[in-house]
mmCIF file of the N, C-alpha and C atoms, coordinates in Angstrom:
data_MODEL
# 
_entry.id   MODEL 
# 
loop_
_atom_site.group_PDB 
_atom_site.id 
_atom_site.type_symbol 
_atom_site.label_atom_id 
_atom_site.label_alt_id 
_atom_site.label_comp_id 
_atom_site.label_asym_id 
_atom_site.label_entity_id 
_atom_site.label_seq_id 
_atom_site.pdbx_PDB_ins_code 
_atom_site.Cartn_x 
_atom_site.Cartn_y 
_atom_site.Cartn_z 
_atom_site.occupancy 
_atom_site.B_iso_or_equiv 
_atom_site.pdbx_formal_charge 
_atom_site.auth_seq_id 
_atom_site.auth_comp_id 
_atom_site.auth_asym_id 
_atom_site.auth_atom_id 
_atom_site.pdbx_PDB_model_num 
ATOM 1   N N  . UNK A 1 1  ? 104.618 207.218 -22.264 1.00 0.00 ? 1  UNK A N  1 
ATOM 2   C CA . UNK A 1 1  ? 104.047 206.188 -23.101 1.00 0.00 ? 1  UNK A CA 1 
ATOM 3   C C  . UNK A 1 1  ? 104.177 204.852 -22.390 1.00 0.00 ? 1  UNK A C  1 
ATOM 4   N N  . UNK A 1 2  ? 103.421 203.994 -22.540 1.00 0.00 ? 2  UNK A N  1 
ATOM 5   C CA . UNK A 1 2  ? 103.417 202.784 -21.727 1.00 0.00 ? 2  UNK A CA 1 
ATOM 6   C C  . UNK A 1 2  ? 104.524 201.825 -22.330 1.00 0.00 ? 2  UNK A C  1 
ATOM 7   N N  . UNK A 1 3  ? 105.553 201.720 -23.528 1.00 0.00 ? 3  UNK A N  1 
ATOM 8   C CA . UNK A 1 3  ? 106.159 201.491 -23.519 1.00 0.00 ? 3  UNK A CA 1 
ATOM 9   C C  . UNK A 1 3  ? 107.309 201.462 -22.370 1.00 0.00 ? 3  UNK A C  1 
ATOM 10  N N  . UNK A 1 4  ? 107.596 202.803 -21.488 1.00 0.00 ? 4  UNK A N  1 
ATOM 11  C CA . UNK A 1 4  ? 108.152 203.119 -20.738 1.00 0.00 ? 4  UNK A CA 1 
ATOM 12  C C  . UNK A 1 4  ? 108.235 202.105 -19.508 1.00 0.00 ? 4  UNK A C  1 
ATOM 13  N N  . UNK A 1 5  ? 107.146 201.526 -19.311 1.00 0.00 ? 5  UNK A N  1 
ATOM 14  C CA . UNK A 1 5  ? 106.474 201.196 -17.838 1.00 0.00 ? 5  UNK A CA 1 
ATOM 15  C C  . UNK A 1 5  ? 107.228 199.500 -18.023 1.00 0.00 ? 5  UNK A C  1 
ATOM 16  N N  . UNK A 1 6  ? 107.599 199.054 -17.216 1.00 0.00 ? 6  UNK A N  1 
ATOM 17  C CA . UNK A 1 6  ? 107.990 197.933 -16.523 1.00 0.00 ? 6  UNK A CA 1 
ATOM 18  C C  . UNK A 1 6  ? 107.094 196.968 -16.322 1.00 0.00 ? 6  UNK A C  1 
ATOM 19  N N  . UNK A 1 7  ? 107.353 196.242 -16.941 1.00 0.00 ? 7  UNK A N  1 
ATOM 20  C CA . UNK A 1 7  ? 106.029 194.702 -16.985 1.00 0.00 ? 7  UNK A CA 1 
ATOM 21  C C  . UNK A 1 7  ? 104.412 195.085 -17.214 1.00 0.00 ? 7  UNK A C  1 
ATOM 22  N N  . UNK A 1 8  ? 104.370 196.012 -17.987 1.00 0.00 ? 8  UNK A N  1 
ATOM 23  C CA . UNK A 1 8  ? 103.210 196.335 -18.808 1.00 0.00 ? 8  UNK A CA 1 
ATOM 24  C C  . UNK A 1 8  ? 102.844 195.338 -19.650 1.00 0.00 ? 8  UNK A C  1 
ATOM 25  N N  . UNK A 1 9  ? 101.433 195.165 -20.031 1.00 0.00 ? 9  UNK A N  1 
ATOM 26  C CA . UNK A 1 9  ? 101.061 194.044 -20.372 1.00 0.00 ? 9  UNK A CA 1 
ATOM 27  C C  . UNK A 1 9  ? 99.772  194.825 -21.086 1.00 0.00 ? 9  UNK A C  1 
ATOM 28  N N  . UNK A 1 10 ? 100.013 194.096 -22.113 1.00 0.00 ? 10 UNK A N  1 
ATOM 29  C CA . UNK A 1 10 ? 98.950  194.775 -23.303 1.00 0.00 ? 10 UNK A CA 1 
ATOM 30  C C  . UNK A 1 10 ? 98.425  193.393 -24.803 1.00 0.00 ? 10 UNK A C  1 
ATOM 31  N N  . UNK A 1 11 ? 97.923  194.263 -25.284 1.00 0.00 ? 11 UNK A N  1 
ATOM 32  C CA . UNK A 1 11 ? 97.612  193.380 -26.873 1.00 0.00 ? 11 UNK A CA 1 
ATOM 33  C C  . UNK A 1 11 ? 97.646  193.512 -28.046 1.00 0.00 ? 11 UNK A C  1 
ATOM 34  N N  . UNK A 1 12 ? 98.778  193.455 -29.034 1.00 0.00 ? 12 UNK A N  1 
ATOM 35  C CA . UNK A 1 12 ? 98.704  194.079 -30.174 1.00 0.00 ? 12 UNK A CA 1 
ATOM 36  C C  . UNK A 1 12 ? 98.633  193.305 -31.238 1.00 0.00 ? 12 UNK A C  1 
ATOM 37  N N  . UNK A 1 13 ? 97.448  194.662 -32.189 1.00 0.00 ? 13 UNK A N  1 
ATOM 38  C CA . UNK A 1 13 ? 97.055  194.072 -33.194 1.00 0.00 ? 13 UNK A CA 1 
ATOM 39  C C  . UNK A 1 13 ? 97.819  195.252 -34.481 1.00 0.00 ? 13 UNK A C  1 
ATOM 40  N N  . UNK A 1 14 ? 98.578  193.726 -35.620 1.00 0.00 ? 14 UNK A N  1 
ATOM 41  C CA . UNK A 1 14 ? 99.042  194.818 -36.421 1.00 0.00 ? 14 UNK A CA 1 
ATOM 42  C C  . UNK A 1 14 ? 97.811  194.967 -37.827 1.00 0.00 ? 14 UNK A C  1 
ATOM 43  N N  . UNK A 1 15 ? 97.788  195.977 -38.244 1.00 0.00 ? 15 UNK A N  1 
ATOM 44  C CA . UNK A 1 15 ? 96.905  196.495 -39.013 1.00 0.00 ? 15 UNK A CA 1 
ATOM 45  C C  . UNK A 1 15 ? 97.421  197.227 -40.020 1.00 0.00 ? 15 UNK A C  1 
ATOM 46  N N  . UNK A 1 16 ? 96.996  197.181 -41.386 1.00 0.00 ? 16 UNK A N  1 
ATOM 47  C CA . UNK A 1 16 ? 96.914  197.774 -42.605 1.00 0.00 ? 16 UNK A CA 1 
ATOM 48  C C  . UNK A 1 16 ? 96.883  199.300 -42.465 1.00 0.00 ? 16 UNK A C  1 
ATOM 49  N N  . UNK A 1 17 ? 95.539  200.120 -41.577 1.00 0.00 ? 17 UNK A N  1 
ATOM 50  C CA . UNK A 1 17 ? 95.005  201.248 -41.290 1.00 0.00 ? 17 UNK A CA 1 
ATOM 51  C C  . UNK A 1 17 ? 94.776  201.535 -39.889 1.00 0.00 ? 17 UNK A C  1 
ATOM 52  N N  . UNK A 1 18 ? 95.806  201.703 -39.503 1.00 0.00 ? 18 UNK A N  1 
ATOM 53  C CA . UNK A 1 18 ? 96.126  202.251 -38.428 1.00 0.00 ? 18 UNK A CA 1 
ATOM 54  C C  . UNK A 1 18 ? 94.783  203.150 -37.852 1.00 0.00 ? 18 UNK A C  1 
ATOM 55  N N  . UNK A 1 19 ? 94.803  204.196 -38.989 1.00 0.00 ? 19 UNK A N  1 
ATOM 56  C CA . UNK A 1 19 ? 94.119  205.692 -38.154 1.00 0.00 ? 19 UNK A CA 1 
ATOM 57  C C  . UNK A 1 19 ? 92.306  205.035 -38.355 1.00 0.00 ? 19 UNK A C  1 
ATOM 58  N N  . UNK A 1 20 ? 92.245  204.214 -39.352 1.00 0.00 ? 20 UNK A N  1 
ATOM 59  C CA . UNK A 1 20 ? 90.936  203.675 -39.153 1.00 0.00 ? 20 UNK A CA 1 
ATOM 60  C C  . UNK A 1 20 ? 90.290  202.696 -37.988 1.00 0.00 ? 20 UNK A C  1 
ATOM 61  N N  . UNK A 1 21 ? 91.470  202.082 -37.779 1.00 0.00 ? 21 UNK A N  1 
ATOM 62  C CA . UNK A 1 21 ? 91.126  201.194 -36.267 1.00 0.00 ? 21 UNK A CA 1 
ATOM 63  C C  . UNK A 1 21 ? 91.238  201.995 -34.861 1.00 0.00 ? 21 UNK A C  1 
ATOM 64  N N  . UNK A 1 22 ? 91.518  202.946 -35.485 1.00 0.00 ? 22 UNK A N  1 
ATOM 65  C CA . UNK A 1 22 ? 91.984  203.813 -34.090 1.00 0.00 ? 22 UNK A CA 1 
ATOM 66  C C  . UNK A 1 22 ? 90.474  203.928 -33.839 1.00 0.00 ? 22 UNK A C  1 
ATOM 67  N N  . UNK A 1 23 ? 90.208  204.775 -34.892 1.00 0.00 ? 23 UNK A N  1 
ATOM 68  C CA . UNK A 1 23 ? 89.114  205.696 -34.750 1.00 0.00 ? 23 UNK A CA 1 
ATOM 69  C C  . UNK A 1 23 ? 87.843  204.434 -34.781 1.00 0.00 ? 23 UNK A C  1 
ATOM 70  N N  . UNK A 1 24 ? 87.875  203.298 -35.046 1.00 0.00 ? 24 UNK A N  1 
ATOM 71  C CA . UNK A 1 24 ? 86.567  202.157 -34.819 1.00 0.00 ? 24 UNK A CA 1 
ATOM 72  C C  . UNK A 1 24 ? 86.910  201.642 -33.156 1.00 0.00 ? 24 UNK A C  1 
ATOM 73  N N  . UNK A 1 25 ? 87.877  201.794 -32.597 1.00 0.00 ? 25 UNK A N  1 
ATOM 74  C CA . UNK A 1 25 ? 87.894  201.762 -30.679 1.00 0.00 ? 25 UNK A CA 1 
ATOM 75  C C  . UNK A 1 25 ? 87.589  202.866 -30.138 1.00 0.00 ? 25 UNK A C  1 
ATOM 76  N N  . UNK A 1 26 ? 88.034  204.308 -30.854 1.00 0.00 ? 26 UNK A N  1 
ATOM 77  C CA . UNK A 1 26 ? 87.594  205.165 -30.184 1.00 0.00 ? 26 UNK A CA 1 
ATOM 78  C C  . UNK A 1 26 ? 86.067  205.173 -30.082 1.00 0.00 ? 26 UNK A C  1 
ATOM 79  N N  . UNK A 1 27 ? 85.461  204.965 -31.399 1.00 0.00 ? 27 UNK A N  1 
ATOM 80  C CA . UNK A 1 27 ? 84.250  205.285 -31.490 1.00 0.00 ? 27 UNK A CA 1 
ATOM 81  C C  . UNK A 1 27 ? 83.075  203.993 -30.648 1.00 0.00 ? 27 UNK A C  1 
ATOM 82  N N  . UNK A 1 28 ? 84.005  203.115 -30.292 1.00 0.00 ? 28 UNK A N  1 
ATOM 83  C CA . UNK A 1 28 ? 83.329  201.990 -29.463 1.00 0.00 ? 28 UNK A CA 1 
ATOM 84  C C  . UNK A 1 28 ? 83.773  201.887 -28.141 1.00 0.00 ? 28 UNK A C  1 
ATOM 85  N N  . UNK A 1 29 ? 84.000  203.301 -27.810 1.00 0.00 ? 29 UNK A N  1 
ATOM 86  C CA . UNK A 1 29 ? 84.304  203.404 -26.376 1.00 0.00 ? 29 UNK A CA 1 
ATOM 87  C C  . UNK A 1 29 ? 85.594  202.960 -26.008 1.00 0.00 ? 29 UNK A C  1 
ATOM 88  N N  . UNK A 1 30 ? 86.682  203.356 -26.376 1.00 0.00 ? 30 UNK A N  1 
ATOM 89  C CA . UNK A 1 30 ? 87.735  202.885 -25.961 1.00 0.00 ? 30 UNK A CA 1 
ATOM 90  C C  . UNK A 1 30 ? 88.902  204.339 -26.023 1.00 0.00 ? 30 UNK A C  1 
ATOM 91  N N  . UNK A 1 31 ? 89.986  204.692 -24.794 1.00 0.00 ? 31 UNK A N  1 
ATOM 92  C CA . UNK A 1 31 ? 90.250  205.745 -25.088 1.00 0.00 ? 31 UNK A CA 1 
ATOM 93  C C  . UNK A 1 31 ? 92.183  205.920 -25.343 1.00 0.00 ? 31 UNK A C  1 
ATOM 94  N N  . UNK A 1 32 ? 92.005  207.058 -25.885 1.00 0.00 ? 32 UNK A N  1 
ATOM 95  C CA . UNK A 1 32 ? 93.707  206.953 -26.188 1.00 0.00 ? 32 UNK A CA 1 
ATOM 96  C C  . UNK A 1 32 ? 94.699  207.001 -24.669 1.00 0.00 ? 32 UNK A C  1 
ATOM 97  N N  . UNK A 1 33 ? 95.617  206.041 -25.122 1.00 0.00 ? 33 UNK A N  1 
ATOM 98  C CA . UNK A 1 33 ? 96.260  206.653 -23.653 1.00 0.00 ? 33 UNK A CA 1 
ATOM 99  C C  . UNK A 1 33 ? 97.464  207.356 -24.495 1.00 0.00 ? 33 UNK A C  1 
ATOM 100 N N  . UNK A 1 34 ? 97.810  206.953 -25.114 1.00 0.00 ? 34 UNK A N  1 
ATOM 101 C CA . UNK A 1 34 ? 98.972  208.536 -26.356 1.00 0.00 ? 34 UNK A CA 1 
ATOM 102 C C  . UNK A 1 34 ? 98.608  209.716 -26.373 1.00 0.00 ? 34 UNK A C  1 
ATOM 103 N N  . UNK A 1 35 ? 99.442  210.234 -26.496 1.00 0.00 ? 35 UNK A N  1 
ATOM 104 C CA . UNK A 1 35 ? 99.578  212.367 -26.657 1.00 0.00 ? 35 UNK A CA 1 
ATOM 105 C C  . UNK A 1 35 ? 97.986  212.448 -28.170 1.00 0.00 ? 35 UNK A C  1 
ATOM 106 N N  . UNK A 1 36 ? 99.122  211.285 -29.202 1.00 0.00 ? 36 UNK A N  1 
ATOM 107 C CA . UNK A 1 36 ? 98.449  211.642 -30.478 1.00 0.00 ? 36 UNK A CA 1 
ATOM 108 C C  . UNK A 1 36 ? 97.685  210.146 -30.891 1.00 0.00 ? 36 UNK A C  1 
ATOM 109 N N  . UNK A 1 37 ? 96.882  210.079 -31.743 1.00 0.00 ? 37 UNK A N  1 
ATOM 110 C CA . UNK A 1 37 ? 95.722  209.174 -32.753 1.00 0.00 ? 37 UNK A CA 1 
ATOM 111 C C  . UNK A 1 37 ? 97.051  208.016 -32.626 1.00 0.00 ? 37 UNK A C  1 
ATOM 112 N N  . UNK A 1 38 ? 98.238  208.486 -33.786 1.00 0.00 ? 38 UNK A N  1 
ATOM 113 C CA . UNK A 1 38 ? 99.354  207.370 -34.460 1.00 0.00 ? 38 UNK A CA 1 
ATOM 114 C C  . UNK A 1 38 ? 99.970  208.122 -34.039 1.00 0.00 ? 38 UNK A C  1 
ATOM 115 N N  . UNK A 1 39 ? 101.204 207.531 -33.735 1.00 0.00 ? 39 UNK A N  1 
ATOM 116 C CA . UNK A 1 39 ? 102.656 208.145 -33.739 1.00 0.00 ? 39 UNK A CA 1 
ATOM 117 C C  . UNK A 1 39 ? 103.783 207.134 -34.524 1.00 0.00 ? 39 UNK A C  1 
ATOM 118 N N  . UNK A 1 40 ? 104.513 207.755 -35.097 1.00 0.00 ? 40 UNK A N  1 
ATOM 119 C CA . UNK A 1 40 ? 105.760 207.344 -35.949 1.00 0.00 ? 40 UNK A CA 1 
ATOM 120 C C  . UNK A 1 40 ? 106.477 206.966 -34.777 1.00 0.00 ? 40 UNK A C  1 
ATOM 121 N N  . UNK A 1 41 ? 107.085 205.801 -34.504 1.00 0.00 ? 41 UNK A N  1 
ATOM 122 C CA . UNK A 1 41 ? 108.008 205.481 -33.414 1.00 0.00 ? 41 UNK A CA 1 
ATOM 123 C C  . UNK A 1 41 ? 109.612 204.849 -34.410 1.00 0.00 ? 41 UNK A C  1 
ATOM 124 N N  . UNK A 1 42 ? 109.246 204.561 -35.652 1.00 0.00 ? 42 UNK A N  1 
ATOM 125 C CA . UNK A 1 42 ? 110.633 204.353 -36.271 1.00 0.00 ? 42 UNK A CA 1 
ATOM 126 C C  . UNK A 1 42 ? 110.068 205.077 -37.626 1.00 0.00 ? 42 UNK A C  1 
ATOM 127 N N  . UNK A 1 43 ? 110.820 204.932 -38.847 1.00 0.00 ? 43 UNK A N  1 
ATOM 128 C CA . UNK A 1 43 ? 110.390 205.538 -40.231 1.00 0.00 ? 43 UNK A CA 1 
ATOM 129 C C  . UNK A 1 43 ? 109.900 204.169 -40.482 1.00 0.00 ? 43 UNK A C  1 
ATOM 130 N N  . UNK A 1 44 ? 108.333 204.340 -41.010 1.00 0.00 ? 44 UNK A N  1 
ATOM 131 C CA . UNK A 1 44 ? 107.595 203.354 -41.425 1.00 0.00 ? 44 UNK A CA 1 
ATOM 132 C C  . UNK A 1 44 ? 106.866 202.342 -40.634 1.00 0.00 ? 44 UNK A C  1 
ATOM 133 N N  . UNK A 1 45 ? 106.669 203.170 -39.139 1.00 0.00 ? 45 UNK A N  1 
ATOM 134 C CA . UNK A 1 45 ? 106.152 201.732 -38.327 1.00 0.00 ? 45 UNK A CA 1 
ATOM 135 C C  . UNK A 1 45 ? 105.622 202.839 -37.210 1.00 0.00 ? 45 UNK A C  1 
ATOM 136 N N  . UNK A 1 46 ? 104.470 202.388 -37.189 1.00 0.00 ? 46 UNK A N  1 
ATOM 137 C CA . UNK A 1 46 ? 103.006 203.694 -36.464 1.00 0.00 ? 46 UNK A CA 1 
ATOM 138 C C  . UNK A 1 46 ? 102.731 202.814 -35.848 1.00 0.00 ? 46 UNK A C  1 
ATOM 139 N N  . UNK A 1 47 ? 102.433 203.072 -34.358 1.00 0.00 ? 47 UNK A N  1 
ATOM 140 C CA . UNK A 1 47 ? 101.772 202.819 -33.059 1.00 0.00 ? 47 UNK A CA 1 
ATOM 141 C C  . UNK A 1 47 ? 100.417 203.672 -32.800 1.00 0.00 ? 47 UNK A C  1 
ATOM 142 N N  . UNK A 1 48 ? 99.629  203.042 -31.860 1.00 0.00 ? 48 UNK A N  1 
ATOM 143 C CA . UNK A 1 48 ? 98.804  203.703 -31.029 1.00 0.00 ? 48 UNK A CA 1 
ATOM 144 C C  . UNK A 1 48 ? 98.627  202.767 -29.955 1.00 0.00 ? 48 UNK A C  1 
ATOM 145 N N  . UNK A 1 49 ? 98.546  203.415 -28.621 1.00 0.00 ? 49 UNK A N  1 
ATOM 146 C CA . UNK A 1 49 ? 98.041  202.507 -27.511 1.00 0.00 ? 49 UNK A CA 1 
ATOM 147 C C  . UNK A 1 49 ? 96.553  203.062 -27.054 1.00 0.00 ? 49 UNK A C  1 
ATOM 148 N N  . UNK A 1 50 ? 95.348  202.239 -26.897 1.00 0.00 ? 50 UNK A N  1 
ATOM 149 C CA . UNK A 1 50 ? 93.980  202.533 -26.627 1.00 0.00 ? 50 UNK A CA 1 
ATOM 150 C C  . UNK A 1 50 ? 93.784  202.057 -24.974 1.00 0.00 ? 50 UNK A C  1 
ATOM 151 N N  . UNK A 1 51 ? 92.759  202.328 -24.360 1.00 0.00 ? 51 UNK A N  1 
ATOM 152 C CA . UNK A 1 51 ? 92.465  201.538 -23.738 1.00 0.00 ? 51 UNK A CA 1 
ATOM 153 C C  . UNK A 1 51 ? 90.522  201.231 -23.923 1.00 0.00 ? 51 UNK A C  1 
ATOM 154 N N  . UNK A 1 52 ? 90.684  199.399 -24.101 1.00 0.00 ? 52 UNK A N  1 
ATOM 155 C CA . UNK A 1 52 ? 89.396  199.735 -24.819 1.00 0.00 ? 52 UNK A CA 1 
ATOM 156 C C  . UNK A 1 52 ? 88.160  199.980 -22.773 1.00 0.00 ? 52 UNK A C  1 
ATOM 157 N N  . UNK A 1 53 ? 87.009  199.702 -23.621 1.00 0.00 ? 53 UNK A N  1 
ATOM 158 C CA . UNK A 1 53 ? 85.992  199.933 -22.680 1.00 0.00 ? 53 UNK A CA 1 
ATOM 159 C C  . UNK A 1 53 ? 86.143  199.143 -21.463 1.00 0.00 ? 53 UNK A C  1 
ATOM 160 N N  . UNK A 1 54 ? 86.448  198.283 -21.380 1.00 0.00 ? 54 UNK A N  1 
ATOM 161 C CA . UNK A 1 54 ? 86.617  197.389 -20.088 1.00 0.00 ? 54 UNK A CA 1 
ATOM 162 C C  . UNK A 1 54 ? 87.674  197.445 -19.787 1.00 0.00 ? 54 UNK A C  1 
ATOM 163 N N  . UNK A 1 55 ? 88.819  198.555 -19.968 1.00 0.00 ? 55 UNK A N  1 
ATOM 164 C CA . UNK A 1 55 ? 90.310  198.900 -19.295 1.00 0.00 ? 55 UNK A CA 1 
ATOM 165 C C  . UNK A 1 55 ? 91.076  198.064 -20.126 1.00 0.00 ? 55 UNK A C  1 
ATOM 166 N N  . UNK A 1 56 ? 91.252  196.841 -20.971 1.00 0.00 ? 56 UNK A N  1 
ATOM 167 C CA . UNK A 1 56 ? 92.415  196.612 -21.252 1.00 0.00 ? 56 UNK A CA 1 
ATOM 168 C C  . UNK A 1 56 ? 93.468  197.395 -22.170 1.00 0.00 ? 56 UNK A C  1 
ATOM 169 N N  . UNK A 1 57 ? 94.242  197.261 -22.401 1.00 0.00 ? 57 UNK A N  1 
ATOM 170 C CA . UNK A 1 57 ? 95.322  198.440 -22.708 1.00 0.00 ? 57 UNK A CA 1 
ATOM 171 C C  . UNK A 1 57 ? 95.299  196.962 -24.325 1.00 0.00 ? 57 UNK A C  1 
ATOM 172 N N  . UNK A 1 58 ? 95.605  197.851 -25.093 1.00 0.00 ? 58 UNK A N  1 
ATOM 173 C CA . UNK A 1 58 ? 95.450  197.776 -26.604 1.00 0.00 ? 58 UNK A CA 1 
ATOM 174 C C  . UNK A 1 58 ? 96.604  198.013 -27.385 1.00 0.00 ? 58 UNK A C  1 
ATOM 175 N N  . UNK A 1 59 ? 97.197  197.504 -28.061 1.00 0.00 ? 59 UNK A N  1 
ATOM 176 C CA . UNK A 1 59 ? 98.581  198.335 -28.824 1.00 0.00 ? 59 UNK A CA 1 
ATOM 177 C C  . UNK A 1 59 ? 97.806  198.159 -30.237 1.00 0.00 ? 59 UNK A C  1 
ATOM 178 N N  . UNK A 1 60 ? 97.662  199.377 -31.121 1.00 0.00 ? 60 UNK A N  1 
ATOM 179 C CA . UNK A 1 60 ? 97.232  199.260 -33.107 1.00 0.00 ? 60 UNK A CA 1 
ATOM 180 C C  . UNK A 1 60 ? 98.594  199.193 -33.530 1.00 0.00 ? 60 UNK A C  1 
ATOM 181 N N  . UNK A 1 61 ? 99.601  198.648 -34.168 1.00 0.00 ? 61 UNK A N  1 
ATOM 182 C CA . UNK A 1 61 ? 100.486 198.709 -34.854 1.00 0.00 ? 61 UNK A CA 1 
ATOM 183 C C  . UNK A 1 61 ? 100.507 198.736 -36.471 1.00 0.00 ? 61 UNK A C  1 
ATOM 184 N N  . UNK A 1 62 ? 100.985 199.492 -37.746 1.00 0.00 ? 62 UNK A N  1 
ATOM 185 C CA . UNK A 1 62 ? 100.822 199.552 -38.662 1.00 0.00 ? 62 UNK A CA 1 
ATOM 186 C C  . UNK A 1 62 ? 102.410 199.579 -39.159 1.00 0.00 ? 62 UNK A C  1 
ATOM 187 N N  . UNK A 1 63 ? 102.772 198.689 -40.145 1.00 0.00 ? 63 UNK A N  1 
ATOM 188 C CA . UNK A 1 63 ? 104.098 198.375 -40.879 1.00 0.00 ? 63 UNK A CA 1 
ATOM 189 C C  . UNK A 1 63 ? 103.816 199.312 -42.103 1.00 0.00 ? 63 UNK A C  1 
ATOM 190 N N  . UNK A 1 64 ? 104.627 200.101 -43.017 1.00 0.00 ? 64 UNK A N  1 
ATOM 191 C CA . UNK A 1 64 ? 104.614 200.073 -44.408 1.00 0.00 ? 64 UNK A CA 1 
ATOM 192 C C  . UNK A 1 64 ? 104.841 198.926 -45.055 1.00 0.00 ? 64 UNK A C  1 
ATOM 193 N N  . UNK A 1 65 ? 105.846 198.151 -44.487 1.00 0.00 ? 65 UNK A N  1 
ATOM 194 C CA . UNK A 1 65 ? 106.545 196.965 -44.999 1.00 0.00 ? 65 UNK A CA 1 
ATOM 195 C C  . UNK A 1 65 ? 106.592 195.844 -43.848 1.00 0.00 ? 65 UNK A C  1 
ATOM 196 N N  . UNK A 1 66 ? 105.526 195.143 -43.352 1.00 0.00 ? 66 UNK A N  1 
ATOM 197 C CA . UNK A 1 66 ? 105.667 194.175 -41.902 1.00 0.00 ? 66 UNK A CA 1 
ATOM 198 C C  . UNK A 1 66 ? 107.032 193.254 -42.041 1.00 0.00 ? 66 UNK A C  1 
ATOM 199 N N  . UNK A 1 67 ? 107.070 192.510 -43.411 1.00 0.00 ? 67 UNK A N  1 
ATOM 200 C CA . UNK A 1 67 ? 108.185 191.765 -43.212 1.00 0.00 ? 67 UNK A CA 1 
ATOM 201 C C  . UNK A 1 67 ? 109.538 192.127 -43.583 1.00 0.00 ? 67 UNK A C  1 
ATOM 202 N N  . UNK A 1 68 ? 109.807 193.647 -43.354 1.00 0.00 ? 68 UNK A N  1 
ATOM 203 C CA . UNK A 1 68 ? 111.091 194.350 -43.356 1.00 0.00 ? 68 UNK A CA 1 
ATOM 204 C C  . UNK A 1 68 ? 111.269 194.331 -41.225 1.00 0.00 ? 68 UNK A C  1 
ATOM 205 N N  . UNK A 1 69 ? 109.985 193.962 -40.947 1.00 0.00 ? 69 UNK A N  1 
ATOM 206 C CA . UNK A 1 69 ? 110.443 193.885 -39.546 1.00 0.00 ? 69 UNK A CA 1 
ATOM 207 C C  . UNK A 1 69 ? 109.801 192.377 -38.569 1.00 0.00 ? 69 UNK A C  1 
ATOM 208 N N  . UNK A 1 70 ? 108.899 191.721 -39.316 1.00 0.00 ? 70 UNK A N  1 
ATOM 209 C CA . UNK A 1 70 ? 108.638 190.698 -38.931 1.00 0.00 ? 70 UNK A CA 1 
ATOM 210 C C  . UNK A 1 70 ? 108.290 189.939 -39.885 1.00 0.00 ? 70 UNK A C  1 
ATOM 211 N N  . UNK A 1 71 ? 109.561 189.380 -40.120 1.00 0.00 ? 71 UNK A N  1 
ATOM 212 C CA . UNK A 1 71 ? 109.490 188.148 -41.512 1.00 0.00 ? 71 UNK A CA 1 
ATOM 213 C C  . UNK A 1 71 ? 109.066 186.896 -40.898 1.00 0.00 ? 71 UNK A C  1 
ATOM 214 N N  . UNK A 1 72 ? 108.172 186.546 -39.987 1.00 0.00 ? 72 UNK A N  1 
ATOM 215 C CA . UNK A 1 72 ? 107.239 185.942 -39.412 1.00 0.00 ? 72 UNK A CA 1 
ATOM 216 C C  . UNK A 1 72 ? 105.948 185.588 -39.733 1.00 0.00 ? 72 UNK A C  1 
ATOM 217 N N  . UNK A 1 73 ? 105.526 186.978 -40.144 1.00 0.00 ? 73 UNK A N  1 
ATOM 218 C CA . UNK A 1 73 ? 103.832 187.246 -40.307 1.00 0.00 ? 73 UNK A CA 1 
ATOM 219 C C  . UNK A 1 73 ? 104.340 187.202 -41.830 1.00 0.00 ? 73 UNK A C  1 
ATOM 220 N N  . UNK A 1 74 ? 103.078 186.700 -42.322 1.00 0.00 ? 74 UNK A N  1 
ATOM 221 C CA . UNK A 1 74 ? 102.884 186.497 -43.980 1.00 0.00 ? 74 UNK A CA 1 
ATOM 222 C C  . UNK A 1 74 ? 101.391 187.368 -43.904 1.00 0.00 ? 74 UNK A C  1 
ATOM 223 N N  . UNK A 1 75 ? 101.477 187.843 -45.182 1.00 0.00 ? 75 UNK A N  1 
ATOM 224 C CA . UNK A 1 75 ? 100.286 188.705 -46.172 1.00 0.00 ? 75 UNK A CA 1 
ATOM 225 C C  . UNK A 1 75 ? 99.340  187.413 -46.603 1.00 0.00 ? 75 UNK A C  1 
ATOM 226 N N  . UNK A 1 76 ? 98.245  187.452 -45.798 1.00 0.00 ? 76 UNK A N  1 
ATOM 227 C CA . UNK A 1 76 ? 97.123  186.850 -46.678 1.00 0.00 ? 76 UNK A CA 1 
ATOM 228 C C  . UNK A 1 76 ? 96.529  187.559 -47.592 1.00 0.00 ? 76 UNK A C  1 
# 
């Protein structure tokens, strides 16, 4: 997983629906670089890494609860 990799450089967007944004990059040309769609990386907090059409590397992130982990971001 590109987490792994050493000064990787990416862009993440956190999102409500994870498996729906997945699937609106996949379907606009953009491809998984993950095993799976989402993966659970803690209880309650889903990843995907894409890479969209012009190579940049993509992170989808989805919270159950965002500000149980980034009491930063506010709910519009």
């Amino acid at each position: 997983m590109i987490l792994s990799h050493q000064n990787a450089t990416y862009l993440t967007f956190i999102v409500d629906d994870i498996a729906a944004v997945v699937e609106k990059v996949r379907a606009a040309g953009g491809t998984l670089i993950n095993a799976a769609p989402v993966t659970e990386v803690r209880p309650d907090v889903f990843l995907s890494f894409l890479r969209d059409p012009e190579g940049h590397i993509l992170e989808i992130i989805s919270y159950d609860d965002v500000s149980a982990y980034r009491n930063d971001i506010a709910r519009i």
